[in-house]
Residue frames as a rotation matrix with the C-alpha (Angstrom) as fourth column:
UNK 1
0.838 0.351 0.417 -38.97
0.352 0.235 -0.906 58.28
-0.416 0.906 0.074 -20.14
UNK 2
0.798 -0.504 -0.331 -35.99
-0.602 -0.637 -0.482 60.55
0.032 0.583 -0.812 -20.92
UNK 3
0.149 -0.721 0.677 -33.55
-0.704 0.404 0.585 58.10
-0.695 -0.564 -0.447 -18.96
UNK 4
0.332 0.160 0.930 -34.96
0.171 0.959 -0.226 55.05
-0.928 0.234 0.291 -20.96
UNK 5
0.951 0.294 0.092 -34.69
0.182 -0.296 -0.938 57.33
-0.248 0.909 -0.335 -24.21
UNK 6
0.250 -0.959 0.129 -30.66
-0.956 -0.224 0.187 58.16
-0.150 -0.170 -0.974 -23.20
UNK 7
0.018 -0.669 0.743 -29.99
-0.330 0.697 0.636 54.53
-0.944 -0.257 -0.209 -22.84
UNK 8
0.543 0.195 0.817 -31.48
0.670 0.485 -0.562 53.40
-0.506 0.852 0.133 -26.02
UNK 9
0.998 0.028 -0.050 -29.45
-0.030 -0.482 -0.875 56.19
-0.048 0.875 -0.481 -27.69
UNK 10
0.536 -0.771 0.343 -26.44
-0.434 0.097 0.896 55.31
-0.724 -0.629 -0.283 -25.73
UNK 11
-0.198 -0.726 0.659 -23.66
-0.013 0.674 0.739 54.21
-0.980 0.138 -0.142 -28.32
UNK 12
0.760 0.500 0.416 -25.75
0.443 0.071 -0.894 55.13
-0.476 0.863 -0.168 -31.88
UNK 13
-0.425 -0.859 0.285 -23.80
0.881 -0.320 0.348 56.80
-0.208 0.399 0.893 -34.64
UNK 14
-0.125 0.515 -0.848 -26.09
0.480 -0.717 -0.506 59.39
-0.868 -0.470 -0.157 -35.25
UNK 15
0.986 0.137 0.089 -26.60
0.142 -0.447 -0.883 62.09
-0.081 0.884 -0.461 -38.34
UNK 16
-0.338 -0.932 -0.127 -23.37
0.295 -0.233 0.927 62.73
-0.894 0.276 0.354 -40.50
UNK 17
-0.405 0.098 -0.909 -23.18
-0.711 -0.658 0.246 64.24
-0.574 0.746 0.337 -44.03
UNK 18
-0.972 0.128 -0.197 -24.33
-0.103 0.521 0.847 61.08
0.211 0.844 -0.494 -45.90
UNK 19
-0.461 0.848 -0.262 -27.63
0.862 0.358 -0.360 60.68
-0.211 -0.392 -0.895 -43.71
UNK 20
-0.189 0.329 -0.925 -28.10
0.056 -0.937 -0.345 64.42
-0.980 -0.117 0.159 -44.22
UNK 21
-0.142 0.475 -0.868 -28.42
-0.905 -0.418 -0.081 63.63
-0.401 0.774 0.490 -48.24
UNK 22
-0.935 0.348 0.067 -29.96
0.326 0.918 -0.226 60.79
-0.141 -0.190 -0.972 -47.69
UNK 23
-0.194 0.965 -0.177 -32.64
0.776 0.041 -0.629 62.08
-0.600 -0.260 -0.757 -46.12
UNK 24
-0.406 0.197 -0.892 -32.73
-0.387 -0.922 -0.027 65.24
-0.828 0.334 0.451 -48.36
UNK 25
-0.808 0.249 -0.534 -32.80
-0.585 -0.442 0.679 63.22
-0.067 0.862 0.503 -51.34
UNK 26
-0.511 0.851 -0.117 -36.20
0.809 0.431 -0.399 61.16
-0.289 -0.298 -0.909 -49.70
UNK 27
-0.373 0.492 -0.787 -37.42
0.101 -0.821 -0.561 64.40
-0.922 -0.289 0.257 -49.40
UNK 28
-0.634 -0.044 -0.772 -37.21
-0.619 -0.570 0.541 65.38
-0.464 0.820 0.334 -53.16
UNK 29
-0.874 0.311 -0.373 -38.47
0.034 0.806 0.591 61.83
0.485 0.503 -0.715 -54.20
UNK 30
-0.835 0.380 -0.397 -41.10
0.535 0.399 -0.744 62.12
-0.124 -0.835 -0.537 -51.84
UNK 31
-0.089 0.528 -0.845 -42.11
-0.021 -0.849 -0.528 65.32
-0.996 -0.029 0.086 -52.59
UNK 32
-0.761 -0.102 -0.640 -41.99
-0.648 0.080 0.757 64.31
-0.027 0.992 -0.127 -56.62
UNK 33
-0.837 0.546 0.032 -44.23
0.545 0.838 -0.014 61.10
-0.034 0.006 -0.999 -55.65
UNK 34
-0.330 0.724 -0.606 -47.08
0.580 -0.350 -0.735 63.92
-0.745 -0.594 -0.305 -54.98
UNK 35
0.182 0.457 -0.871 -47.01
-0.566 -0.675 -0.473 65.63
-0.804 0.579 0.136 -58.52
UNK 36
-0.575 -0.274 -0.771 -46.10
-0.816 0.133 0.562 63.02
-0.051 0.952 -0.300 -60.85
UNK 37
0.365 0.846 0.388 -48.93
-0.853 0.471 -0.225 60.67
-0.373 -0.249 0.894 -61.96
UNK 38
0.750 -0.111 -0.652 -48.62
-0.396 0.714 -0.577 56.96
0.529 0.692 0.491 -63.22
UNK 39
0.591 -0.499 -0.634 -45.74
0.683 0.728 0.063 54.25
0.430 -0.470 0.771 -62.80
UNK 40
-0.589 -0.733 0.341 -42.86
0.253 -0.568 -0.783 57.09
0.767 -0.375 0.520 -61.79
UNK 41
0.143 0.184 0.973 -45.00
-0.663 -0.712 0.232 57.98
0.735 -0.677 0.020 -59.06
UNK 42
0.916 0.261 -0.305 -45.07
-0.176 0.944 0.279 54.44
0.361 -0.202 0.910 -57.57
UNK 43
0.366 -0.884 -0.290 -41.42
0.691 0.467 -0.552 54.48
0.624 0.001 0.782 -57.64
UNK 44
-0.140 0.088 0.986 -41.00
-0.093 -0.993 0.075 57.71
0.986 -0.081 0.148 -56.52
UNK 45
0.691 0.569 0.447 -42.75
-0.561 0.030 0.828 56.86
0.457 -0.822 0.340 -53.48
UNK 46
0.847 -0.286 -0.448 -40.97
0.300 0.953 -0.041 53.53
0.438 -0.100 0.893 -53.10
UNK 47
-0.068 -0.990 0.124 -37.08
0.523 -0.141 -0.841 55.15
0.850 0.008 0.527 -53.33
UNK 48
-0.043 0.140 0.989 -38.14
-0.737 -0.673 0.063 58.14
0.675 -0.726 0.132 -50.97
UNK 49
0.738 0.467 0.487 -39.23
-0.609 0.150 0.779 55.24
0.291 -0.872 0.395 -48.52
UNK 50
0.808 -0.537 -0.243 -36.09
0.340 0.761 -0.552 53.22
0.482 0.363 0.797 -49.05
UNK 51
-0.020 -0.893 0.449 -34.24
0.226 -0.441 -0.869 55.99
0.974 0.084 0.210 -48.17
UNK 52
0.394 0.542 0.742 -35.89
-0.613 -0.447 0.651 57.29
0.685 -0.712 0.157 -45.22
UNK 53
0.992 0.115 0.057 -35.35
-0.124 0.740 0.661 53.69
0.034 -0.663 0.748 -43.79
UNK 54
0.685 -0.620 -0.382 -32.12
0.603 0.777 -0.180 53.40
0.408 -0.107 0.907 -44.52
UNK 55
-0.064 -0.424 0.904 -31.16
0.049 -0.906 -0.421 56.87
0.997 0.018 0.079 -43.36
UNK 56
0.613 0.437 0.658 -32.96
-0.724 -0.022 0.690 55.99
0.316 -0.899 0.303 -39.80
UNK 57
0.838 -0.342 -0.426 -31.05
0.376 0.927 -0.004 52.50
0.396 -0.157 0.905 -40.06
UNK 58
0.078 -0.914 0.399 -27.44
0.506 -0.309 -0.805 54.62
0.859 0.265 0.439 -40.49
UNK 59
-0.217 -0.475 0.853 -28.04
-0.542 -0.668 -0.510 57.06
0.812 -0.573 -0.112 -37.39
UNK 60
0.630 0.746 -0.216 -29.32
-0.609 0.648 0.458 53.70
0.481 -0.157 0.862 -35.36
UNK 61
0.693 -0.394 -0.604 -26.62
0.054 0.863 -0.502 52.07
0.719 0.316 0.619 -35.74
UNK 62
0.906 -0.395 0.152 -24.14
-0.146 0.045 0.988 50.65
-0.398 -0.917 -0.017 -33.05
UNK 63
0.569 -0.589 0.574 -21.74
0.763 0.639 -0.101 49.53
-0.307 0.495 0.813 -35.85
UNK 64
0.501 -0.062 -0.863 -19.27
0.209 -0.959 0.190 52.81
-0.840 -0.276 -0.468 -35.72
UNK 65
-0.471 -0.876 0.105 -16.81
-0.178 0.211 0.961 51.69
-0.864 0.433 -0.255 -38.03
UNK 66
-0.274 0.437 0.857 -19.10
0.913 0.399 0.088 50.62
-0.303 0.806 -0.508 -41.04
UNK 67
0.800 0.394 -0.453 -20.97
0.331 -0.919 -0.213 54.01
-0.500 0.021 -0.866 -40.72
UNK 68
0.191 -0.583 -0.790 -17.77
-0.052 -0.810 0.585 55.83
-0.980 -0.070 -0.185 -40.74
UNK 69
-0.528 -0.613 0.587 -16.58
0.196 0.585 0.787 53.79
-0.826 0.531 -0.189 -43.49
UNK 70
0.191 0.791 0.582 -19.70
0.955 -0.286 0.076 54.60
0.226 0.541 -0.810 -45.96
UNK 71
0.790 0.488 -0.371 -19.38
0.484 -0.868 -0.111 58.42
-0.376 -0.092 -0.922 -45.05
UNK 72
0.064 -0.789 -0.611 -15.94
-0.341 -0.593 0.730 58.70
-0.938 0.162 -0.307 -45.83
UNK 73
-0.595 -0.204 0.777 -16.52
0.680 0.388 0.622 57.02
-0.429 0.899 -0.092 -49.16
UNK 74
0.367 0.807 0.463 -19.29
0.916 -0.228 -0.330 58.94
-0.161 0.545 -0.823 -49.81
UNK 75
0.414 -0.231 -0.881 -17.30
-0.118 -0.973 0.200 62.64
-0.903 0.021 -0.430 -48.84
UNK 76
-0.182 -0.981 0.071 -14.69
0.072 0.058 0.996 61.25
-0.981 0.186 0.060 -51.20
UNK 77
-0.658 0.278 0.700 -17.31
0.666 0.649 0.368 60.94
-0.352 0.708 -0.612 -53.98
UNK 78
0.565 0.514 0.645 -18.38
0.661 -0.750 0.019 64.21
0.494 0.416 -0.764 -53.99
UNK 79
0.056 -0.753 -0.655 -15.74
0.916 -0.222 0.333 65.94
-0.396 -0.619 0.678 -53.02
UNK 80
-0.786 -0.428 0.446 -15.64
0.618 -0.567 0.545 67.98
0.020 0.704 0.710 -56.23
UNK 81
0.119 0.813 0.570 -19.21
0.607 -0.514 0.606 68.80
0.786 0.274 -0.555 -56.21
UNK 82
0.724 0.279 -0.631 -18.84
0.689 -0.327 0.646 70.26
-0.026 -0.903 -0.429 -52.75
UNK 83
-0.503 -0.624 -0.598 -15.04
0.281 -0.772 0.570 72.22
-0.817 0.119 0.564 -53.27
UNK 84
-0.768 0.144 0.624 -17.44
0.508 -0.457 0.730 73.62
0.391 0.878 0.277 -56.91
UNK 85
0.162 0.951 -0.263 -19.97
0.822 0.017 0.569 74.82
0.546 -0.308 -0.779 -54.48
UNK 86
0.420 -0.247 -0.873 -17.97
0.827 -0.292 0.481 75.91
-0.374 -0.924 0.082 -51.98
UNK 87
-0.797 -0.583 -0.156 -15.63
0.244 -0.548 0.800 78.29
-0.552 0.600 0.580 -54.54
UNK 88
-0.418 0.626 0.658 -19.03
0.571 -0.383 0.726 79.50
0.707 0.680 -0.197 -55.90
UNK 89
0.809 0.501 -0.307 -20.42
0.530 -0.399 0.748 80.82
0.253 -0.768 -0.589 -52.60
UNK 90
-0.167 -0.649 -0.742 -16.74
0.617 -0.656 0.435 82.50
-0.769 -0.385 0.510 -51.84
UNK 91
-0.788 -0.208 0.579 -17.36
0.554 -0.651 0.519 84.37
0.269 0.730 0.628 -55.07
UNK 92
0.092 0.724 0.684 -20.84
0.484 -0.633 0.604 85.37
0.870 0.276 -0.408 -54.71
UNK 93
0.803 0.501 -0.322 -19.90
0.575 -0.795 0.196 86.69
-0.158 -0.342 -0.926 -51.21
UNK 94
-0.635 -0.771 0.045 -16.36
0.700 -0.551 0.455 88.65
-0.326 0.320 0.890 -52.85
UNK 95
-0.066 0.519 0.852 -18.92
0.988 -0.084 0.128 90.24
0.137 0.851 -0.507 -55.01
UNK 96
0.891 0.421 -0.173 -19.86
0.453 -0.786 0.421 93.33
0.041 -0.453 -0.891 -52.60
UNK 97
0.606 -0.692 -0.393 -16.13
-0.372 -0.683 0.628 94.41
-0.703 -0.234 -0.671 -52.49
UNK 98
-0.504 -0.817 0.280 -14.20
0.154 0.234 0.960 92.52
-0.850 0.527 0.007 -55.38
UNK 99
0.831 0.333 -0.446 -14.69
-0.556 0.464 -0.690 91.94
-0.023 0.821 0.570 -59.23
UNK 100
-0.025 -0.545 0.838 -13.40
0.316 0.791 0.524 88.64
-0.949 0.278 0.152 -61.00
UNK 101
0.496 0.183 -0.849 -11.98
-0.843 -0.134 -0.521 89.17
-0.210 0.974 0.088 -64.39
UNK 102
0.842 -0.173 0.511 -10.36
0.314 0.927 -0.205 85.93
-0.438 0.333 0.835 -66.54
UNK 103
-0.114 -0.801 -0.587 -7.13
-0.394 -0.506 0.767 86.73
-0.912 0.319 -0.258 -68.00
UNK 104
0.447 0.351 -0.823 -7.72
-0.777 -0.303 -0.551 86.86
-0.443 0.886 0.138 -71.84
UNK 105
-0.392 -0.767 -0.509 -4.32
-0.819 0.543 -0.187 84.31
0.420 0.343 -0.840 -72.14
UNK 106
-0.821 -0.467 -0.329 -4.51
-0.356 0.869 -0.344 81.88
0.446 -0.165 -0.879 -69.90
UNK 107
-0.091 0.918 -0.386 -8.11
-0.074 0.380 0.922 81.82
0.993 0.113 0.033 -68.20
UNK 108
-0.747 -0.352 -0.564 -6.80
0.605 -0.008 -0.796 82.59
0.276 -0.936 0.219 -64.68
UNK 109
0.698 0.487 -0.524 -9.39
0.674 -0.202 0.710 83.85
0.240 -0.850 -0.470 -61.81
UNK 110
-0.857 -0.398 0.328 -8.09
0.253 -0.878 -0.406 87.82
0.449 -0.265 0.853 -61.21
UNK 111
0.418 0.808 -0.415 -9.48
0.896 -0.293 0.333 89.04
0.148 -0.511 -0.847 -58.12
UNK 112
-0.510 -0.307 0.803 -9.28
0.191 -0.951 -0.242 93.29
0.838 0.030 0.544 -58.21
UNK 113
-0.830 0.260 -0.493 -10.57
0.432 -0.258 -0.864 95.50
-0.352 -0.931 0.101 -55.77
UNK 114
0.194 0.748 0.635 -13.60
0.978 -0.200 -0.063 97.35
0.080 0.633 -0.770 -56.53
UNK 115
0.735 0.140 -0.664 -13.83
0.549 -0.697 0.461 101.16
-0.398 -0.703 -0.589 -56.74
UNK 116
0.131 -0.829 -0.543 -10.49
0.182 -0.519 0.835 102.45
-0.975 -0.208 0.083 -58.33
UNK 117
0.385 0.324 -0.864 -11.75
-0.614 -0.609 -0.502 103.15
-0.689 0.724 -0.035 -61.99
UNK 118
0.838 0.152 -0.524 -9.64
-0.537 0.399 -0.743 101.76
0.096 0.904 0.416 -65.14
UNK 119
0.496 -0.651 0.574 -7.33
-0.642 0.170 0.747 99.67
-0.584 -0.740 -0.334 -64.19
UNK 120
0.088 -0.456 -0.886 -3.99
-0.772 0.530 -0.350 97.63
0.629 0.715 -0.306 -65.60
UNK 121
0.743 -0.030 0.669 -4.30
-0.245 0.918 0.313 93.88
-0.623 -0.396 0.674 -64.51
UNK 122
-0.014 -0.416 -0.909 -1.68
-0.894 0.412 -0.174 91.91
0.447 0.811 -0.378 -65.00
UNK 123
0.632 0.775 -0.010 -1.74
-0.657 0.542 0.524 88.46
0.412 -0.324 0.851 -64.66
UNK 124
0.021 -0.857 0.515 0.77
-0.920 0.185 0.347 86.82
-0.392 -0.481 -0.784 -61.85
UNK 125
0.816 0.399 0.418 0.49
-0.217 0.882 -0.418 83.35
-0.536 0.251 0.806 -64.57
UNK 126
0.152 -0.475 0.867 1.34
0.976 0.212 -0.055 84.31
-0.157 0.854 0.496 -67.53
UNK 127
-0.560 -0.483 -0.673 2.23
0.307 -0.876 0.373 88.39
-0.770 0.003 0.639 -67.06
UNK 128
-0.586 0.066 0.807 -0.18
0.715 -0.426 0.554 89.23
0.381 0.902 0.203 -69.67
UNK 129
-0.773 0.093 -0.628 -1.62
0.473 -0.575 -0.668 92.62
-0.423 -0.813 0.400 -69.28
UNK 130
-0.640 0.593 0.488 -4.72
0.580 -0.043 0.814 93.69
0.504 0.804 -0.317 -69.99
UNK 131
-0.998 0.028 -0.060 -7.56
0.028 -0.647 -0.762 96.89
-0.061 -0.762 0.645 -68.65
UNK 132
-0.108 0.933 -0.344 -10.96
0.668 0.324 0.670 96.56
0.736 -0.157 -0.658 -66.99
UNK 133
0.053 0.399 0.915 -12.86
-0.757 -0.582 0.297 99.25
0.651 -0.709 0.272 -64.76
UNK 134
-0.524 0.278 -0.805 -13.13
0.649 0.743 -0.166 97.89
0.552 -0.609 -0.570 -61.20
């Protein structure tokens, strides 16, 4: 059975980052079809199963090039959301040893140590200088 299961998998494209929110956003729709009553649940249902299928279809596939092609459009299309994610999660883990302050002028991201009391900041932008506890 495992042999037979290797060949059939032999050549697929497998999971990448679009199939991965793919299936996530089935999930959500899926999991929305179960508390919302009336037409929106109907749909609800529908999309979630749409997605499912076409998420199974995508790591199925023998076609390597298409696949790729569709994931790299899709990174490219959410690039921002992902580098606005990513540059939130480096802040929250700076937190334990840095503060962020904004420079007052220009709106620059100052990253201080923590720990050394009142402190002049200037900013390497625009040189304005300005004091915050860290």
């Amino acid at each position: 059975m495992k042999e037979k299961f290797m060949r059939f998998m032999q050549g697929r494209y497998g999971v990448d980052t679009f199939s991965r929110s793919l299936l996530g956003m089935a999930m959500v729709f899926l999991i929305l079809s179960m508390f919302v009553k009336g037409f929106p649940r109907a749909l609800f249902y529908w999309v979630s199963l749409f997605g499912l299928a076409y998420c199974y279809f995508r790591m199925f596939s023998r076609n390597y090039a298409k696949r790729y092609e569709e994931n790299q459009r899709f990174l490219r299309q959410t690039a921002g959301i992902r580098r606005f994610f990513a540059g939130q999660k480096s802040l929250m883990a700076q937190r334990k040893t840095h503060r962020i302050y904004s420079c007052p002028g220009c709106k620059q991201k100052i990253r201080v140590p923590k720990g050394h009391g009142r402190i002049e900041i200037s900013c390497p932008k625009c040189h304005t200088r300005f004091i915050k506890r860290s």
